[in-house]
C-alpha positions as CSV (number, residue, x, y, z in Angstrom):
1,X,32.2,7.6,-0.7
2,X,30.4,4.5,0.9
3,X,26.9,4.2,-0.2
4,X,24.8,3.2,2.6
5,X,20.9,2.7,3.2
6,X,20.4,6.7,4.1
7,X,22.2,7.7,1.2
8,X,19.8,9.0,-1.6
9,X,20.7,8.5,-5.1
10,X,21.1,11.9,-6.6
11,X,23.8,12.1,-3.6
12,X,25.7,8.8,-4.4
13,X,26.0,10.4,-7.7
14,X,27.4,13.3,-6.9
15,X,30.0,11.8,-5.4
16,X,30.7,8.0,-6.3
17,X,34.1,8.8,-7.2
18,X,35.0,11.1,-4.2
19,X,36.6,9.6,-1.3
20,X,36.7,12.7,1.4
21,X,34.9,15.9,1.5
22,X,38.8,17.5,0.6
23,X,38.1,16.1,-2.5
24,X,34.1,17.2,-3.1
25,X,35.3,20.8,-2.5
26,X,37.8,20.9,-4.7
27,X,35.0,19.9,-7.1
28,X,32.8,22.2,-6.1
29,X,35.6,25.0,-6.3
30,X,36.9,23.9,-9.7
31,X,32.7,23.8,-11.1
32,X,32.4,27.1,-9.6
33,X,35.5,28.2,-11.6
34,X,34.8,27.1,-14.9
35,X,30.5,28.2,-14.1
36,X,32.4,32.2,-14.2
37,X,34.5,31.4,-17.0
38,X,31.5,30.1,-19.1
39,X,29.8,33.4,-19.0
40,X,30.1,35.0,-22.0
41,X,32.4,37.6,-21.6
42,X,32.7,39.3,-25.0
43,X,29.5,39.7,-25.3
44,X,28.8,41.0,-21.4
45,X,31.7,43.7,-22.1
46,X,30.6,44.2,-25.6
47,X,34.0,43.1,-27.2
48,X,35.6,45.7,-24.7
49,X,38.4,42.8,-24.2
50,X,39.8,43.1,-27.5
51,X,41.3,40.2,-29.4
52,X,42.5,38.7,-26.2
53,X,39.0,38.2,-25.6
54,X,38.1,36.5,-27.9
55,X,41.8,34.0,-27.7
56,X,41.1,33.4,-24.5
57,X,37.2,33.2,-23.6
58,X,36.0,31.2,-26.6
59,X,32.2,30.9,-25.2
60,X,29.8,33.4,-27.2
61,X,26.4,32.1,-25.8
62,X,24.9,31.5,-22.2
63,X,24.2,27.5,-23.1
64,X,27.9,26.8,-20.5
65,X,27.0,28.9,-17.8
66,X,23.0,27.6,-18.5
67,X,24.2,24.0,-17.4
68,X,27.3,24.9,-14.9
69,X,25.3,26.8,-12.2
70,X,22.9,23.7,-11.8
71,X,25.3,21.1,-11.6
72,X,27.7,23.2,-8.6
73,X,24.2,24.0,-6.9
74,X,24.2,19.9,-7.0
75,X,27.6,19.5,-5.6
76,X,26.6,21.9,-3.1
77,X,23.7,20.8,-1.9
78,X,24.8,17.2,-2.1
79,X,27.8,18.2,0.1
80,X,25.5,19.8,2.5
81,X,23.4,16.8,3.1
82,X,27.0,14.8,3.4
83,X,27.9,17.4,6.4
84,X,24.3,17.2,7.7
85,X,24.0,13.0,7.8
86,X,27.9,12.3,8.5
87,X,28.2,10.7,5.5
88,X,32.1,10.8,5.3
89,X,32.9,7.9,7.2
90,X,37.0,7.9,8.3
91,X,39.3,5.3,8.0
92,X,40.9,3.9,11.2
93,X,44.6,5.0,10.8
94,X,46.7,2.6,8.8
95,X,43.6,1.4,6.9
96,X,44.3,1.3,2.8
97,X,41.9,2.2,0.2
């Protein structure tokens, strides 16, 4: 991504290390992931899940999922205002990063 004068900050942040908006939704999609596998699982099916449960969804409080939802609803929105303003500039063909 190519800060320019338009571009706020929480924005450039969001996405200083993305190049193409291929790459912010994968972002988003893998933040959106992991913000379901924070919930706590065990405790939401009340140990229903059996010992596999608790091997494979190690999170036993809402503190993951507390912080995941806010930072996709970032990504999100900062990927709207990056649809909204153009603000994935393409390379001419050829051109190396």
């Amino acid at each position: 991504m190519i800060k320019t004068k338009q571009t706020p900050l929480w924005v450039f942040l969001a996405f200083s290390a993305i190049e193409t908006r291929k790459g912010a939704r994968l972002l988003i999609w893998s933040c959106a992931i992991f913000t379901i596998y924070c919930l706590p699982w065990n405790t939401i099916t009340n140990g229903a899940l059996g010992e596999f449960g608790k091997l494979i969804f190690l999170i036993d409080d809402w503190s993951w999922f507390a912080m995941m939802l806010p930072i996709t609803l970032w990504y999100i929105v900062s990927l709207k205002w990056m649809d909204k303003h153009d603000g994935w500039l393409s390379r001419p063909a050829g051109a190396r990063v």
